[in-house]
N, C-alpha and C positions, 0 to 999 in steps of 0.2 A: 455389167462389169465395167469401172473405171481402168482405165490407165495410167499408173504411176510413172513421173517422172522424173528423171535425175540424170545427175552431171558429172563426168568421170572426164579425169584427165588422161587419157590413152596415148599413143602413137596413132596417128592417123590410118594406118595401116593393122590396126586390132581394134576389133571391138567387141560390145559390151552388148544383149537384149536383155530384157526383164521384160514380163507382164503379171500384174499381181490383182489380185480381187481387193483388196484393201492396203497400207500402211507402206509407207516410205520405204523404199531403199536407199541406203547411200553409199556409195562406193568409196573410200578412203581414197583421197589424193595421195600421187606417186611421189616420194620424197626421195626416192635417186632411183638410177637404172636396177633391174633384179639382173643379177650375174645368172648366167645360164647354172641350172642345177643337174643333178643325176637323178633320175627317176622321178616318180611323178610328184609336183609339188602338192603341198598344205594348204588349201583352204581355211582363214580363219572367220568365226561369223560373230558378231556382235548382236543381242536382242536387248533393244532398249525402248524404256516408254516412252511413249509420244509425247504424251502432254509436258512430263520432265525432264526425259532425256534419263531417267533412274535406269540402271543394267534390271533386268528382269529374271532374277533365281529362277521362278518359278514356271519359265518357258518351257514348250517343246519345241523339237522341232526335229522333221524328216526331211531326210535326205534319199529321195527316191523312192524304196518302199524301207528304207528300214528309219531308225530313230537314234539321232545322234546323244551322247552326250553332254547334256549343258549345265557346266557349272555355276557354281553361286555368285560369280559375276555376270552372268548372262553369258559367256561365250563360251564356243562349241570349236573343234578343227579337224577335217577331216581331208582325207586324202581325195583330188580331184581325179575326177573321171575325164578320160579324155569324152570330146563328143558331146559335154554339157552335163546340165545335173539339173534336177528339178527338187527344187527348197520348199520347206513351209514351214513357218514359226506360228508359235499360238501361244498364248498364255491365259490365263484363266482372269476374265474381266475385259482381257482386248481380243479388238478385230483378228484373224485369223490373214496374216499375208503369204501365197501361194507366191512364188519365183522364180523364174526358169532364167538360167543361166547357161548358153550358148559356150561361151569362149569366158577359161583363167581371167580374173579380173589382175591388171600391172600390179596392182598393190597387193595384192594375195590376201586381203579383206573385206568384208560387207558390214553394213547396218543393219539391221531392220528396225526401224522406228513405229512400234505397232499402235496405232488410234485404241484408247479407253473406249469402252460401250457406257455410253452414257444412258441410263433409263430416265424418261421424263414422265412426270406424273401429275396429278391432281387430286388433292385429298376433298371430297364434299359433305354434306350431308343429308339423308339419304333421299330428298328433294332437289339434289343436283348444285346448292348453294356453296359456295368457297368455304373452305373451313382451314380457317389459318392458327399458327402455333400448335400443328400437328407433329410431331417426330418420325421419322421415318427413317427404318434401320432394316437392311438388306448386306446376310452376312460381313457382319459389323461396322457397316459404314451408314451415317446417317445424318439427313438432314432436315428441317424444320420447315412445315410449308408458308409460302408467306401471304399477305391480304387476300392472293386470287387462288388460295388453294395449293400452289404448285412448288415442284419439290422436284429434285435432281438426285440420281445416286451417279455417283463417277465409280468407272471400274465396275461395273454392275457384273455379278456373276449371277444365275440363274438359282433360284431357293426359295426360301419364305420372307415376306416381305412383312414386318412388325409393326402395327398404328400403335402409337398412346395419345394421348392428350387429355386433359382435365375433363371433367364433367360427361368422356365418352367412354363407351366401352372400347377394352382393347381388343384390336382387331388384326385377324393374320390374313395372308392375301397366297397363294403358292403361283410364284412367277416362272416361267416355262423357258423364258427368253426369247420367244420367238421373234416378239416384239418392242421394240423400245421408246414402247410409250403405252400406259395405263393410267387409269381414271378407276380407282376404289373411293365408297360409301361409307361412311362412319357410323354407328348407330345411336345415339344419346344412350347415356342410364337412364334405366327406372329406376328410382328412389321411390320408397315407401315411406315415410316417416313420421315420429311426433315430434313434437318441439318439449324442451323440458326447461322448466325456469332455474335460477342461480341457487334460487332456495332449496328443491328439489333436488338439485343435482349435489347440494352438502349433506343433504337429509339420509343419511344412509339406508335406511326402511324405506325411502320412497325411490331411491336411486336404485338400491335392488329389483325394488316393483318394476320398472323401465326396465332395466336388463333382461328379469325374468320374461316381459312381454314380446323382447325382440327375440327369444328363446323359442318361446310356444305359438309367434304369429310369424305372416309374414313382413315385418316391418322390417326393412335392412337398413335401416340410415335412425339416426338422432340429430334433433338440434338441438343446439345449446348455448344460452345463453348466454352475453359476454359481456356487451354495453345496454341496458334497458332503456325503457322509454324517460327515468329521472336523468338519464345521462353517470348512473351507477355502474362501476366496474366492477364486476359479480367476483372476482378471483386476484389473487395478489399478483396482480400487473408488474413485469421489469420495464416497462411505459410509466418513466421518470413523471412528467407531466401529468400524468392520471393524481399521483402522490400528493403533489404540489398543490393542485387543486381541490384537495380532499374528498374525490371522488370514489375509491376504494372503500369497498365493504366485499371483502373476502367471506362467501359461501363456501368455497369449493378448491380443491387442488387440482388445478387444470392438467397437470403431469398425471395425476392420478385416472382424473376422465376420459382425458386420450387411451391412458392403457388398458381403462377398463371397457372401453368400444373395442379399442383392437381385439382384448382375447374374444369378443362376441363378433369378431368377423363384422363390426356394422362402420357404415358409411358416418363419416365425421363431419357435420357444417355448427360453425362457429355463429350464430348473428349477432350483427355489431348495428343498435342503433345510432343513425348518422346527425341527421340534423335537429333533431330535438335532442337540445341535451342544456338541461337548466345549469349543473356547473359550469363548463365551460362559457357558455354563455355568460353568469354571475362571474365567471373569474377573470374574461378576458372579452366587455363588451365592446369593446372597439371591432368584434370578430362575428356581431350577436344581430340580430333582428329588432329593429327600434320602430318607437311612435315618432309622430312629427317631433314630436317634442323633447325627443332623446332619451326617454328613457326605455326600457327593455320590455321588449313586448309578447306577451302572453295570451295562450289559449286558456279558453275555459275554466278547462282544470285547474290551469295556473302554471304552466311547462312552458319553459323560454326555448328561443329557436337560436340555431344559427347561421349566417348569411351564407346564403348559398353560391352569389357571385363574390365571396372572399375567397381567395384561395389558398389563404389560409386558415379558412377552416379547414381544412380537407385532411390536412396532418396528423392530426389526434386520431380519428378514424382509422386511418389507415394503419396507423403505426401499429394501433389496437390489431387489426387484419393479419397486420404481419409480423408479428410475436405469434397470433394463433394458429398463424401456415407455418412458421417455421418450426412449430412447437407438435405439430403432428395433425391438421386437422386437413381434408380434402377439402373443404370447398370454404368459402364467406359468403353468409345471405346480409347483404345489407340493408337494413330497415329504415325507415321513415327518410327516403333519398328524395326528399322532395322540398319545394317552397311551402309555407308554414302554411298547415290547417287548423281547423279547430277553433278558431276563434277569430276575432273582426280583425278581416284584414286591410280594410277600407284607408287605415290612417300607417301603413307600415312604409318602413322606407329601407332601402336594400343601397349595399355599394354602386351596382349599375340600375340602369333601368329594368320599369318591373314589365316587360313587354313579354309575350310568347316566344320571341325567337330568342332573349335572350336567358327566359327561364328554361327554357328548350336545351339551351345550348350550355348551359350550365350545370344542369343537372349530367349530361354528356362530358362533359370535362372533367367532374367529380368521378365519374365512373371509368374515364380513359384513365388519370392518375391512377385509379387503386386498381387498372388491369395491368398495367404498365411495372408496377410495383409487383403483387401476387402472382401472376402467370408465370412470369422466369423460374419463382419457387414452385412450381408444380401443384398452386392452388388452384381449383375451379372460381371463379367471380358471378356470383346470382343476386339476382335485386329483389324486394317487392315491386310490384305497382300497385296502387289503386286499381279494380275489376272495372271500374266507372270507364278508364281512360280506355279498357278493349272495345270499347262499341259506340265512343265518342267521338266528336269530330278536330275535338278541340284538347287542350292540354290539360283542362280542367283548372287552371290556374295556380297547379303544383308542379310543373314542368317537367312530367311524365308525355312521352310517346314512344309508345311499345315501338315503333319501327324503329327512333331514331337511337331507341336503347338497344334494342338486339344485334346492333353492329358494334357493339361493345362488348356484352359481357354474354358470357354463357348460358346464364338460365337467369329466366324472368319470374317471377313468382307473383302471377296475381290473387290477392284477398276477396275470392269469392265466395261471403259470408250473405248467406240469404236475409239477413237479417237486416242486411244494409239496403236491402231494396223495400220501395214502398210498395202499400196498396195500389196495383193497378200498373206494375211492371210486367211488361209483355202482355198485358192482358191478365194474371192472375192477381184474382182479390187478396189471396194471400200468398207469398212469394214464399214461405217457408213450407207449405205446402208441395214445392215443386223443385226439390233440389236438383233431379238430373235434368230439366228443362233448363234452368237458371245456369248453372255449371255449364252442360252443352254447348248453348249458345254464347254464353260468353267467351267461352276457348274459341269456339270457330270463328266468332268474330276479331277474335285478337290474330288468330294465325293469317286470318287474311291479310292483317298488318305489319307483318313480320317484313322485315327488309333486311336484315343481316344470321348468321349462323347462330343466334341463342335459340333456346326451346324452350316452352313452358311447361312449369312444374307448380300448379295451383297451391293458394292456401286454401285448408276448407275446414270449416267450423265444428265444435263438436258440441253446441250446447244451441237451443230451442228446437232440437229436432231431434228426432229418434236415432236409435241406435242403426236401424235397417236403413232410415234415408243417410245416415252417413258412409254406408258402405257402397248405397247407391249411389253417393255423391264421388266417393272413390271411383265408382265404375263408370262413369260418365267418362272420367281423367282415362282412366285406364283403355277405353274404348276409343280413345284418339291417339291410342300408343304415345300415353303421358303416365308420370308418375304424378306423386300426389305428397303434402305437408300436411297434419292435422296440426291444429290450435285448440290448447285447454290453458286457460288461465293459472289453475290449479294445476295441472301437469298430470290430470286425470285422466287416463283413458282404457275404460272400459272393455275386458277380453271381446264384449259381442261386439264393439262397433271395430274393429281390426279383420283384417282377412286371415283366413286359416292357413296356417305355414304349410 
């Protein structure tokens, strides 16, 4: 028990005790003598907030064993007892201050200035890690956790305590009060899903198929495509720029896609290819990926890139991202976030140096912008990576590192397609043979990587292997409390290789 203190102006010859468990008293200085009265005087009491000094409606307060009236200014008046009186004010969210009152105060008024309960917190996930731009709302007050997790409610009354945040499940917490200070776990979502192309999703016969599948399995999510790999915008973009560039080949009425996921209850991600995109590049090389020799350089196939230390490239993307968050979609998977593959890189030349820390750190600046932009609007942000770069030591010279990306974005999606590995990885002769070996291992080698709050959520193949090693490959994910993205070229996918709803 504290002792409160305070400063009354008296006659030397009266005085004043108080002892309180909590919150300020203050006695009202004397502003002229009180003329002797008849019978016994008025007590008046004041209950105001500490932190603002606001009158407090919604106080009690007892006065010995009974309970005064206190009005919607916070003040109460009762007739003094000779002999002393014993006070206690309380309001709902503040400290509780107990007062015992000896001798009439000269001013014939009190304070109480009651301390806010403040609850302090830390939101994680469910490995103990910070988990920041969480929400947190405890009978209607709330607030946002920041880098290290942590989170204040002021006024704290005792109730249920509300998580939301992008890419997690909402979570309730029942606070007792006992304590003013808790540490609750988040849980990531499981997402189930396939990916459906630009074509697919205009095709009405093949866009029913997709719905009807999320109907009779258990697939609760779709993706859908937005930007592809030509640097094609699948739907009539209000992204001026897309326009200009000639980039627009309308499949699909994205107003229409969003509503027709909503009425199926299914999870909405948009993917937006990033850095391979031959318009932009043709339109604006000053922005693009060149040979020594200046002109615009190309993979294999013949798909132009663009610079990934320009910053602005980053624009177009993004802009893409946030028409499709503000347009109804939960999350953005962004694709091909990397320094140019596919073809000879040996003669390319980029705005900075082509070094690891600064393909590292660039790729990291691309994804802090478009979290920085999507998060506010209550989008999730997920990447690819290369599956290469889970059990490498090195960046692979696309300037993916699963650690230095999971301190940015939400969900990492690595492309672990068996098909991509050769004869004689981990020892089998043939790697498609061995889907939940191959998956396994590559998740646990990637989590061991992990250095900030994202989760992974694999891509995994649906074509040179059977229907049963795909649901095996499913279960590998599922068996690390991961969900899982299927890839069909086609937007094919087959009732047996899907789990049963």
């Amino acid at each position: 028990m504290r002792i409160q203190r305070f400063w009354v102006a008296l006659p030397a010859a009266f005085a004043v005790a108080a002892s309180a468990c909590s919150g300020p008293l203050v006695i009202s200085p004397v502003e002229s003598l009180r003329h002797p009265e008849t019978g016994p005087p008025t007590l008046e009491v004041v209950i105001l907030a500490g932190d603002d000094l606001s009158p407090l409606a919604s106080a009690s307060l007892t006065v010995g064993e009974e309970e005064a009236e206190v009005s919607g200014e916070g003040i109460a008046g009762f007739t003094w007892v000779q002999g002393g009186m014993e006070l206690e004010a309380s309001a709902p969210g503040f400290r509780t201050a107990p007062v015992t009152l000896e001798r009439f105060p000269e001013a014939g008024r009190i304070e109480f200035r009651l301390d806010p309960v403040v609850l302090a917190g830390r939101v994680t996930t469910p490995d103990g890690t910070a988990l920041p731009g969480a929400t947190v709302v405890l009978a209607g007050v709330s607030d946002e956790t920041d880098d290290e997790g942590r989170f204040l409610i002021e006024r704290a009354v005792p109730g249920e305590i509300q998580l939301t945040r992008p890419a997690w499940e909402d979570g309730e917490h029942q606070w007792d009060g006992a304590s003013e200070r808790i540490d609750i776990a988040m849980e990531p979502l499981v997402i189930k899903a396939i990916r459906v192309g630009g074509d697919s999703a205009g095709d009405a016969g093949a866009w029913s198929e997709v719905l009807s599948l999320a109907d009779i399995t258990a697939i609760n999510a779709v993706i859908v495509d937005i930007k592809d790999e030509s640097g094609t915008v699948l739907h009539d973009t209000e992204v001026s720029r897309a326009h200009e560039i000639g980039a627009v080949k309308a499949f699909y009425d994205l107003d229409a896609v969003v509503r027709d996921l909503n009425e199926h209850d299914l999870y909405k991600v948009a993917r937006i290819v990033v850095f391979q995109d031959s318009n932009l590049a043709a339109a604006e090389p000053d922005h693009a990926v060149v040979n020594e020799g200046g002109g615009l350089w190309e993979t294999y196939a013949g798909q132009r890139w663009l610079d990934p230390t320009d910053l602005a490239s980053f624009e177009y993307a993004v802009d893409l991202a946030e028409e499709a968050c503000n347009r109804g979609f939960d999350e953005i998977q962004f694709d091909y976030v990397t320094f140019p593959f596919g073809g000879d890189t040996s003669l390319v030349t980029f705005d900075a140096a082509y070094t690891e820390e600064v393909r590292v750190a660039s790729i990291s600046t691309f994804l802090e912008r478009a979290y920085t932009v999507l998060s506010p609007n209550n989008c999730a942000v997920g990447s690819t990576v290369l599956a290469i770069t889970l059990e490498s030591s090195s960046d692979e010279g696309i300037g993916q590192r699963p650690g230095a990306m999971s301190r940015t974005v939400d969900v990492l999606s690595p492309m672990i397609y068996t098909t991509n590995y050769g004869a004689g990885w981990k020892g089998f002769e043939d790697p498609n043979a061995h889907p939940i070996e191959i998956v396994d291992e590559a998740l646990r080698a990637g989590e061991r990587k992990l250095e900030g709050f994202a989760y992974y959520r694999p891509w995994l193949q649906t074509w040179a292997i059977s229907s049963g090693d795909v649901l095996d490959a499913q279960g590998a994910a599922e068996d690390l409390g991961m969900g899982w993205m299927l890839w069909s070229n086609a937007s094919k996918y087959p009732a047996d290789m899907l789990p049963s709803s």
